[in-house]
C-alpha positions in Angstrom: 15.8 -194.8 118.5 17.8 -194.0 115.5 16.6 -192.0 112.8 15.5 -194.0 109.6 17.6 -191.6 107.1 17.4 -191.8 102.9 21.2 -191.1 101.7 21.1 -189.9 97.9 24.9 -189.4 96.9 25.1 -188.0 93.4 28.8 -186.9 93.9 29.5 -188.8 91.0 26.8 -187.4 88.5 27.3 -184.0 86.9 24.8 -181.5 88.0 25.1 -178.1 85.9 21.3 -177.4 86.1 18.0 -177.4 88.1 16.9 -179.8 85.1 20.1 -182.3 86.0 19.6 -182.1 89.6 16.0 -183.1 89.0 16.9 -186.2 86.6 19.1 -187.3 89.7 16.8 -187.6 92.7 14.2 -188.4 90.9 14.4 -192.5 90.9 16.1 -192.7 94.6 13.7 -190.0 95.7 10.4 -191.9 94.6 9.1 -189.0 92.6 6.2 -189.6 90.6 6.0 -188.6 87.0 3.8 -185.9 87.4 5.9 -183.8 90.0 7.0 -180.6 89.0 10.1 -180.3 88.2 10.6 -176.7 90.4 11.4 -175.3 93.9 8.2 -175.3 95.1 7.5 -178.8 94.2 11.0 -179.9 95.6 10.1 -178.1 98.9 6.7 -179.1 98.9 8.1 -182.8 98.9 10.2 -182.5 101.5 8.1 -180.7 104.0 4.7 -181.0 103.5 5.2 -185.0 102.4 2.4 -186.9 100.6 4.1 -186.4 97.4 7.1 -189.4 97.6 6.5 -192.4 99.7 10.4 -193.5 99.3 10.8 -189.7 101.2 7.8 -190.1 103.5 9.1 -193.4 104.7 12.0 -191.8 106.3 12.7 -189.3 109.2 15.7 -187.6 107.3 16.8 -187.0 103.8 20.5 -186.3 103.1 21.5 -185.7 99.5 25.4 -185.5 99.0 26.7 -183.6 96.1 30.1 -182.7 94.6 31.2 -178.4 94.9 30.8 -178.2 91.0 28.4 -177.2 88.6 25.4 -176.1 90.0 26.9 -176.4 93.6 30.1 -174.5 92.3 30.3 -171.0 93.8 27.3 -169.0 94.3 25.4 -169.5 91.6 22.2 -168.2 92.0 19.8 -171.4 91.2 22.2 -173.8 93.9 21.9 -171.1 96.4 18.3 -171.7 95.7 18.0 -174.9 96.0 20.2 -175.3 98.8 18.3 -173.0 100.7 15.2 -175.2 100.8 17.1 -177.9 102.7 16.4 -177.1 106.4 19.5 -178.5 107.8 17.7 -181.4 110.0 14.6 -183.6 108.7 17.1 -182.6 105.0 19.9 -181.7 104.3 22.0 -181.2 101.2 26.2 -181.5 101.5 28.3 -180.4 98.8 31.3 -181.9 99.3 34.8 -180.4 98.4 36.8 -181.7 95.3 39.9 -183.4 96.2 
């Protein structure tokens, strides 16, 4: 059986802040209005579930994302965010610029 994966790509969007990254996934990831816009809620949704049904509905979420802006480097709030992702049931991949 294959894994029922949601694939956010927001290569194309620019993503300088926590603020940005939350206006991206928030339509393709389901999020209600009232989620916080934060690391704990972000991790809370992805782990615990019972917060987005479009996340809950699949076994793996994989958001791709562009090696600029917040993802640039190691700035401090990507690291952050990065490090929520778990690398299995979620993952985040910043992809290179050509």
């Amino acid at each position: 059986m294959t894994d029922s994966e949601l694939i956010v790509d927001l290569r194309g969007r620019p993503i300088e802040t926590l603020n940005d990254f939350w206006d991206a996934v928030a339509e393709p990831c389901g999020l209600p209005e009232w989620h916080g816009r934060n690391l704990d809620a972000w991790s809370d949704t992805i782990h615990a579930h019972g917060i987005s049904e479009v996340i809950d509905s699949h076994d793996v979420l994989v958001v791709h994302v562009a090696q600029r802006g917040l993802f640039e480097g190691s700035r401090r709030e990507g690291q952050a965010l990065s490090d929520i992702f778990d690398g299995e049931q979620n993952r985040l991949v910043v992809h290179a610029l050509a």
